[in-house]
N, C-alpha and C positions, 0 to 999 in steps of 0.2 A: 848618605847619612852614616857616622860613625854608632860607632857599638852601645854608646850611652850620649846621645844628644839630646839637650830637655829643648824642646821647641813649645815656644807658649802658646796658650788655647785659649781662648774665652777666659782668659784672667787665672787658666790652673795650668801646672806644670804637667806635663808629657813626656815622659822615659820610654824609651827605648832602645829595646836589647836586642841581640842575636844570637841564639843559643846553636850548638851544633851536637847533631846525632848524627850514627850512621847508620844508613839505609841498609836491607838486605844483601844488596850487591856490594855492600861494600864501599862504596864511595860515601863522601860525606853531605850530608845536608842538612840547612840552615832553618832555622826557625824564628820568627820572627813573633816576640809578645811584649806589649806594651804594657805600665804601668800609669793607671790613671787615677787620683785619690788615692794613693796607696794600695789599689788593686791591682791586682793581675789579669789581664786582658786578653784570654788567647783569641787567636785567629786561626787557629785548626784543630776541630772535634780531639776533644778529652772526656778522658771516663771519669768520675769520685763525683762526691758527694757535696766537693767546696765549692761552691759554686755563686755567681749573680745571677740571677735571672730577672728581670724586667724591674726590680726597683737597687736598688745602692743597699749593699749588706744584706737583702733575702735572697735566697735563705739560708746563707753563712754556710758556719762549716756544721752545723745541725743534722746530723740524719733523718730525725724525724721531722724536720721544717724542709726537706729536700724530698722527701717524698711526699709534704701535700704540697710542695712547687711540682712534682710528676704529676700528683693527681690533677692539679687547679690547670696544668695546660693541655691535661689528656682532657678535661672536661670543658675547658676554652673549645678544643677542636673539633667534640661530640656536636658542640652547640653551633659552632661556625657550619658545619652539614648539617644540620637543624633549619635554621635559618637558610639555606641555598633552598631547600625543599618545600618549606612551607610560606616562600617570598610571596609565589605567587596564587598559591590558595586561602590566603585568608582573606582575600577582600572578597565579597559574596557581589553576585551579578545584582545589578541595580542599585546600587552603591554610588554617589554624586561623586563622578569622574572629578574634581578639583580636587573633593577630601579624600578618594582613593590615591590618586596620583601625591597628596603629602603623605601617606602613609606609608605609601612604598619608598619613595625616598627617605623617608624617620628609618624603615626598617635596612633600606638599601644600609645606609650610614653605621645604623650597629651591625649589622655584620661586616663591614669593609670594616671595622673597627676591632671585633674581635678576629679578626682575618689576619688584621696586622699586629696585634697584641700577640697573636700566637706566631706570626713571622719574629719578631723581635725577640721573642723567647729562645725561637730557634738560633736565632744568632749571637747565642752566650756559649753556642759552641760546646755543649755540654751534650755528648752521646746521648745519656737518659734523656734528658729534657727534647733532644731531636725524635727520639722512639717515642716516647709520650708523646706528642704531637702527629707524628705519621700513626700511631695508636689510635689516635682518637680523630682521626679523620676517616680511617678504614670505618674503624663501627659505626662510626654516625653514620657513615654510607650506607653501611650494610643497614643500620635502623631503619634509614629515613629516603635511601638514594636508591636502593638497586631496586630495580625490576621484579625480581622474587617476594619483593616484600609489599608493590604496589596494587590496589587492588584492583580489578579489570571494571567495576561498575555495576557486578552478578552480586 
């Protein structure tokens, strides 16, 4: 592929570039970001604030819409360790194994779901948006996952 070849997609145009830095040592290396809709598309962790994250335009080049996108995937990923912990104790013993068994799968389902909403996040390639995410999977742990915090049954 040359330096700007638009190849069609599902009916939109696809640019792509090859930009070049160099490395520490000294030698040069390429980088490869695609423009898609008019976006910029990196494919290797960036820092700022301009950023997509899971819909087209949020949360722009806003500050303050960039940090409740930090907040809404720190709190995506509290809840995604929320959910791993409380899958299996909310159905109470003597519960009609058919309606138990849909319930874990309704719950199975939103958490694979907010699992992947917060994978997809991560994959905007946005530093913050990746520490938001590993942020908020640590503490839900810590809330709801580690051992120190589970009670023994005393």
């Amino acid at each position: 592929m040359g330096d700007h070849e638009m190849m069609p997609r599902h009916g939109t145009a696809v640019s792509s570039s090859l930009t070049s830095a160099w490395n520490a040592t000294g030698s040069m290396r390429r980088h490869r970001k695609m423009m898609v809709h008019n976006t910029l598309m990196h494919n290797t962790f960036f820092w700022g604030h301009k950023t997509e994250v899971l819909f087209q335009g949020w949360p722009g080049s806003s500050t303050g819409m960039y940090a409740v996108a930090l907040t809404f995937v720190f709190a995506l990923a509290v809840l995604v360790e929320w959910f791993n912990h409380h899958f299996s104790t909310a159905i109470k013993p003597g519960t009609n194994k058919a309606a138990a068994g849909f319930f874990q799968t309704g719950m199975y389902a939103v958490r694979s779901g907010l699992s992947y909403m917060v994978m997809l996040a991560v994959m905007s390639f946005n530093g913050g948006i990746f520490l938001a995410a590993v942020g908020g999977h640590a503490v839900g742990f810590t809330l709801f996952g580690s051992r120190g915090k589970k009670s023994d049954g005393s």
